[in-house]
C-alpha positions in Angstrom: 23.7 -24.4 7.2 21.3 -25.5 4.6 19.1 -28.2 4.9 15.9 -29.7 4.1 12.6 -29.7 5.3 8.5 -29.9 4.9 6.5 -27.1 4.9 3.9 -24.9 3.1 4.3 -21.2 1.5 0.7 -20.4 2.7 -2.6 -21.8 4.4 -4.0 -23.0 1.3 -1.5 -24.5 -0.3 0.2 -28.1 0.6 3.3 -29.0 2.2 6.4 -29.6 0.1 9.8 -29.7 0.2 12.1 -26.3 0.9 15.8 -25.7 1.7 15.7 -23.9 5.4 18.6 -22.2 6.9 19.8 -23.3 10.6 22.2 -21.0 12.8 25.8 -22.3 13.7 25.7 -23.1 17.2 26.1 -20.8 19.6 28.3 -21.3 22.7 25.0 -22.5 24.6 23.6 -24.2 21.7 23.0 -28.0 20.9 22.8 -28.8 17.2 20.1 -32.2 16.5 20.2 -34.5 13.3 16.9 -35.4 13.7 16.1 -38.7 13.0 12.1 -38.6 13.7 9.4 -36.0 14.0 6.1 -36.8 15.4 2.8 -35.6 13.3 0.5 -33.0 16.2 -3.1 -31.8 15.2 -1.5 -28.6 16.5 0.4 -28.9 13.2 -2.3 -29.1 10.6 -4.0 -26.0 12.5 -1.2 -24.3 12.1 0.0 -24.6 8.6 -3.7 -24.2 7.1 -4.0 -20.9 9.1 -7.1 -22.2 11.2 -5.5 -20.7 14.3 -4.6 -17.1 13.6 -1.2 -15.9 13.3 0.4 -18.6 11.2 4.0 -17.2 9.8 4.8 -18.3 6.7 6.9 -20.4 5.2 5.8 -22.4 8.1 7.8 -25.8 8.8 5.7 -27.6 11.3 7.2 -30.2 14.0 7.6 -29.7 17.8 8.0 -33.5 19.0 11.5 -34.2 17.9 14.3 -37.0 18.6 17.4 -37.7 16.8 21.1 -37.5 18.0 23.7 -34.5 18.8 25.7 -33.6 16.3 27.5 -30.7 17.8 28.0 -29.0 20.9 28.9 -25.4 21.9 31.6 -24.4 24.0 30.0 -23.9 27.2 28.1 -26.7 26.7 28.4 -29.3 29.5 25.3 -31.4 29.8 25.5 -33.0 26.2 27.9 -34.3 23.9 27.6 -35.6 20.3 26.2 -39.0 20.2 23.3 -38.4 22.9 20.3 -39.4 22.0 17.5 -36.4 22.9 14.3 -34.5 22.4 13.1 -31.4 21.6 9.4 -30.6 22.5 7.3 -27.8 21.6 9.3 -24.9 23.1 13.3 -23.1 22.6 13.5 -20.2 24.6 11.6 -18.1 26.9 12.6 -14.7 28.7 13.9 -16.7 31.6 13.2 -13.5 34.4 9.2 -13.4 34.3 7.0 -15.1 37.4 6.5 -17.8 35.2 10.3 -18.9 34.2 11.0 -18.2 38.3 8.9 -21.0 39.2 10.4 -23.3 36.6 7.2 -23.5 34.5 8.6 -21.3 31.2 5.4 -22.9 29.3 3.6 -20.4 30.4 5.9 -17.4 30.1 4.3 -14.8 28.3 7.4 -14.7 25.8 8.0 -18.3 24.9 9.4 -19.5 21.9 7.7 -22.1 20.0 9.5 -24.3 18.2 7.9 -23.4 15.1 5.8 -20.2 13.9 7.3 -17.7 16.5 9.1 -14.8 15.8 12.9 -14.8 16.0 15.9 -12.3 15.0 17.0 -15.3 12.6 16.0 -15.6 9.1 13.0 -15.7 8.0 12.0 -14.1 11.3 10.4 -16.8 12.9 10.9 -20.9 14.3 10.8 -23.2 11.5 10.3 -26.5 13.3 10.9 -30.7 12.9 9.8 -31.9 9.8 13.7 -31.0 8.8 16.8 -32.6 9.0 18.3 -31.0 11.6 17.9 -27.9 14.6 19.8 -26.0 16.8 18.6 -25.4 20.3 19.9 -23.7 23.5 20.7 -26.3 25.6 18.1 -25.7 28.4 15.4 -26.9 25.9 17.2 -30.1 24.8 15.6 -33.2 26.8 17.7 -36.7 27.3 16.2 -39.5 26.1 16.9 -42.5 28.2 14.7 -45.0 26.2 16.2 -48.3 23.9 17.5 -46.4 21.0 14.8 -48.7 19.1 12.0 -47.0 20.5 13.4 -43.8 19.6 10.5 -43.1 16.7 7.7 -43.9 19.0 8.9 -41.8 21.8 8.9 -39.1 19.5 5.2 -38.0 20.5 5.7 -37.9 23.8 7.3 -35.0 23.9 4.0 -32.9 22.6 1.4 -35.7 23.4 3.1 -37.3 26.3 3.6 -34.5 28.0 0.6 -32.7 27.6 -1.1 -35.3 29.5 1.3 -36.3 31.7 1.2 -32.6 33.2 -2.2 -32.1 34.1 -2.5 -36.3 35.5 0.6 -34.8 37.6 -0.7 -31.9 38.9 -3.8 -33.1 39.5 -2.1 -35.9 41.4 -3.4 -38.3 40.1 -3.0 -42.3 41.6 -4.2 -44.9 43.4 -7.4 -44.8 44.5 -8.7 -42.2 42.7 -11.3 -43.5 39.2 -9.9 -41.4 36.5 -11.6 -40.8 33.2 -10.1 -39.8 29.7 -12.0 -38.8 27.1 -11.0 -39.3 23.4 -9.0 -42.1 22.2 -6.5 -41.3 19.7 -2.9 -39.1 19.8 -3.6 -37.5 23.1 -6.3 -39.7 24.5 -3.6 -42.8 24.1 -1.4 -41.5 25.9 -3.5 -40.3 28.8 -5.0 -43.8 29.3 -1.2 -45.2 29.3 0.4 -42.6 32.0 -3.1 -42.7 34.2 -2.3 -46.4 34.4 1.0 -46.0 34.7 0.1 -43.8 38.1 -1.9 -46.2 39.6 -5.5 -44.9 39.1 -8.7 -46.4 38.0 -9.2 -45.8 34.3 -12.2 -45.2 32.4 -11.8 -44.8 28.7 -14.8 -42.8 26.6 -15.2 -42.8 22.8 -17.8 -42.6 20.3 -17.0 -45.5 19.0 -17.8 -49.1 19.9 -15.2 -50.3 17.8 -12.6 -48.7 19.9 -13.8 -50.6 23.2 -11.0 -53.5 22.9 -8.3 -51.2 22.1 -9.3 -48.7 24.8 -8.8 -52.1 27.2 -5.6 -52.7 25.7 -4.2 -49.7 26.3 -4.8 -50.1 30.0 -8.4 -48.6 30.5 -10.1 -50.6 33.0 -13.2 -49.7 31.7 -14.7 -48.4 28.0 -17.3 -46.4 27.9 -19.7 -45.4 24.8 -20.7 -42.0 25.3 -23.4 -41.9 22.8 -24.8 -45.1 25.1 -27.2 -43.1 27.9 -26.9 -45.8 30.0 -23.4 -46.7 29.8 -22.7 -42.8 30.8 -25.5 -42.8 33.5 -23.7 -45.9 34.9 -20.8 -43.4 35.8 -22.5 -40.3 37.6 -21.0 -39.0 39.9 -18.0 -41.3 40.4 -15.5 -39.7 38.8 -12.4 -38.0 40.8 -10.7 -36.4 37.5 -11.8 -36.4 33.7 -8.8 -35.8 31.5 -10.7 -34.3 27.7 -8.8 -34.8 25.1 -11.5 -34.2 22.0 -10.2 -31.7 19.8 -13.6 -30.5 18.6 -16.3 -28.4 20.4 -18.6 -30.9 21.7 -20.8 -31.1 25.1 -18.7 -31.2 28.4 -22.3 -31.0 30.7 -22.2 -34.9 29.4 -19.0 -35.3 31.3 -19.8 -32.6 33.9 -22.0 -35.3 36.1 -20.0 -37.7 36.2 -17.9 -35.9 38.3 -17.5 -36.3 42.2 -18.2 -33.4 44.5 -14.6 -31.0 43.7 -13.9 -33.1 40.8 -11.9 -31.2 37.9 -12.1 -31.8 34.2 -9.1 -30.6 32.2 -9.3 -29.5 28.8 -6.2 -30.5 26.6 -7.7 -30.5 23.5 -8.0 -27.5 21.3 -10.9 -27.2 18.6 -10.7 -24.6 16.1 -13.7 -23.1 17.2 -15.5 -22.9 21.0 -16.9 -25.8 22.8 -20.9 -25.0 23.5 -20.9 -23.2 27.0 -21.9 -25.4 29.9 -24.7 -25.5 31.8 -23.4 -23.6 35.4 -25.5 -25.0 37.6 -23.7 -28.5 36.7 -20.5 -27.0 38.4 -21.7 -24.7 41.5 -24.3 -27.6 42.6 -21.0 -30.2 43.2 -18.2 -27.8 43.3 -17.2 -29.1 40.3 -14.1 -27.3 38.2 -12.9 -26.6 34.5 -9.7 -26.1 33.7 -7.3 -25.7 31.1 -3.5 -27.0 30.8 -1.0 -26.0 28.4 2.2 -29.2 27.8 4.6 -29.0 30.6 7.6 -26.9 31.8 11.1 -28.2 30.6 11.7 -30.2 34.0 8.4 -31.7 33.8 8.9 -32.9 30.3 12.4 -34.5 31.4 10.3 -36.1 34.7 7.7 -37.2 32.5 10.2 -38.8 29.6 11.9 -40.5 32.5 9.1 -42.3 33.7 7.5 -43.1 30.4 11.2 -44.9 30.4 10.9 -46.8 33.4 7.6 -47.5 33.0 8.6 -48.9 29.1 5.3 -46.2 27.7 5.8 -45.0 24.2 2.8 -43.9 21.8 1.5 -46.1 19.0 2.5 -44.8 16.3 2.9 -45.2 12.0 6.4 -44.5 10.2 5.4 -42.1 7.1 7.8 -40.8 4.3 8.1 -37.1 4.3 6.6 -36.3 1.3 3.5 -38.4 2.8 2.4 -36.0 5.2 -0.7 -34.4 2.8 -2.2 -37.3 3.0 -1.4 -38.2 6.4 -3.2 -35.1 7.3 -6.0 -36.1 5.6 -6.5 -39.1 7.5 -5.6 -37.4 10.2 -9.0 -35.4 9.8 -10.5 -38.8 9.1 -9.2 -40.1 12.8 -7.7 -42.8 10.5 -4.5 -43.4 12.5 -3.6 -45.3 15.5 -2.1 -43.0 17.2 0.4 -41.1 16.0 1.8 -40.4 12.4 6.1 -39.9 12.8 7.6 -38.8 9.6 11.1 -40.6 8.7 13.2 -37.7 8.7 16.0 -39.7 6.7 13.4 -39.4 3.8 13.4 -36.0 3.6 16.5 -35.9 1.6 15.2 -38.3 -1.3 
């Protein structure tokens, strides 16, 4: 089937519309209108070839909602009409360590939802800024939120999850003082699920002007990091940092305010390296770095669930498709609070 969608023809050149082909479903297969497709920085990185490999054309888009449209035979757990997700994976190889302990995200051989190489023409995922996807039925999520919240739970299912995994294995709750640093897509949603868990929350940002927002969120505190004392203040008494920034910057900052066997988590990913830190930060407390890469596909069903008991979706702005060159440019500009979701229904006019 033909349809339409968003993308760019190379790394230097802007996205635009394009006709994209989707596969007849399979017996196994789910097909999606998709009604809204959340904005990632992963995106931009992508399609302007700052991370290497990008495949071109490339059609970004791996936080995706809309409705079923059509079912495969053996189908059982969906029928047209559901609402549902797709996040930033379709397939992985489903035998390897990894897949056996139910965490395909970090199978060797998974299948983005865009930029990955398939059998399918053109040879690779094209992803959500399009009308419509097919997906095995493993990678389809249920939505269980008010069908008008359905745009703003769109970025959950990158930026929700991504820090709903780490808070999660990290075990993070009550009783523990948790920071998160960076306030904007990821950063948002970090501050809203570590609330949402129970724990003590301390926002950081370079920004004064971010201090009230940061609170409304549900950070119980705010600090400035470019304020010596205001960082000082916290030495030491942190459990578990949550980083966010998506630009190399310097963690030793962060490093002390950990506890003795405190963890930061990197979940941000810069285009180029952070500045090394300083080791003796990490073997005097036992401190840890880490990394953590979204969530399996049972974690990202956990995780929507409670963001739907809990009532959490991101903050987000409705863009037209043919918007999203600028939006990335404000993006860029961290001009957006939080989360740009293109209209998919635009992408037809």
């Amino acid at each position: 089937m033909t349809i339409k969608a968003y993308g760019a023809h190379a790394g230097d050149r802007p996205l635009e519309s394009m006709d994209i082909t989707r596969r007849a479903p399979g017996v196994h297969d789910v097909q999606i209108e998709i009604a809204y497709c959340g904005v990632c920085h992963s995106d931009l990185h992508q399609v302007r070839s700052e991370w290497a490999g990008t495949l071109f054309p490339c059609v970004p888009g791996h936080e995706i909602v809309g409705r079923v449209s059509a079912v495969g035979a053996h189908v059982s757990g969906f029928q047209p009409g559901d609402l549902v997700g797709v996040g930033c994976m379709v397939d992985s190889c489903q035998h390897c360590e990894e897949c056996d302990a139910g965490m395909e995200n970090y199978c060797d051989d998974m299948v983005a939802t865009y930029n990955s190489p398939i059998s399918d023409a053109p040879g690779h995922t094209l992803g959500g800024y399009a009308q419509q996807i097919v997906v095995h039925e493993r990678y389809v999520l249920r939505v269980r939120h008010p069908e008008d919240q359905l745009a703003a739970v769109a970025p959950l299912l990158c930026a929700g999850i991504t820090t709903y995994s780490p808070l999660r294995h990290w075990k993070v709750g009550p009783g523990q003082k948790v920071g998160v640093v960076g306030i904007g897509g990821l950063g948002h949603m970090g501050i809203k699920l570590a609330h949402a868990m129970g724990a003590h929350v301390v926002a950081f940002t370079t920004s004064e002007s971010k201090r009230q927002e940061a609170l409304a969120l549900g950070a119980d505190e705010v600090v400035v990091s470019r304020n010596a004392d205001e960082m000082k203040a916290h030495s030491k008494s942190l459990d578990f940092i949550l980083n966010t920034v998506a630009a190399p910057h310097d963690l030793d900052a962060f490093f002390v305010l950990l506890k003795r066997d405190g963890t930061m988590t990197l979940v941000g990913a810069p285009a180029s390296p952070h500045p090394s830190p300083q080791i003796f930060n990490l073997i005097m407390k036992r401190r840890s770095l880490a990394g953590s890469l979204i969530g399996s596909i049972p974690e990202t069903q956990e995780m929507l669930d409670f963001c739907a008991e809990h009532g959490i979706v991101a903050d987000i702005e409705m863009i037209r498709a043919d918007e999203i060159n600028a939006a990335y440019e404000r993006m860029l500009k961290g001009d957006v609070k939080y989360r740009f979701v293109i209209d998919s229904a635009t992408l037809a006019s």
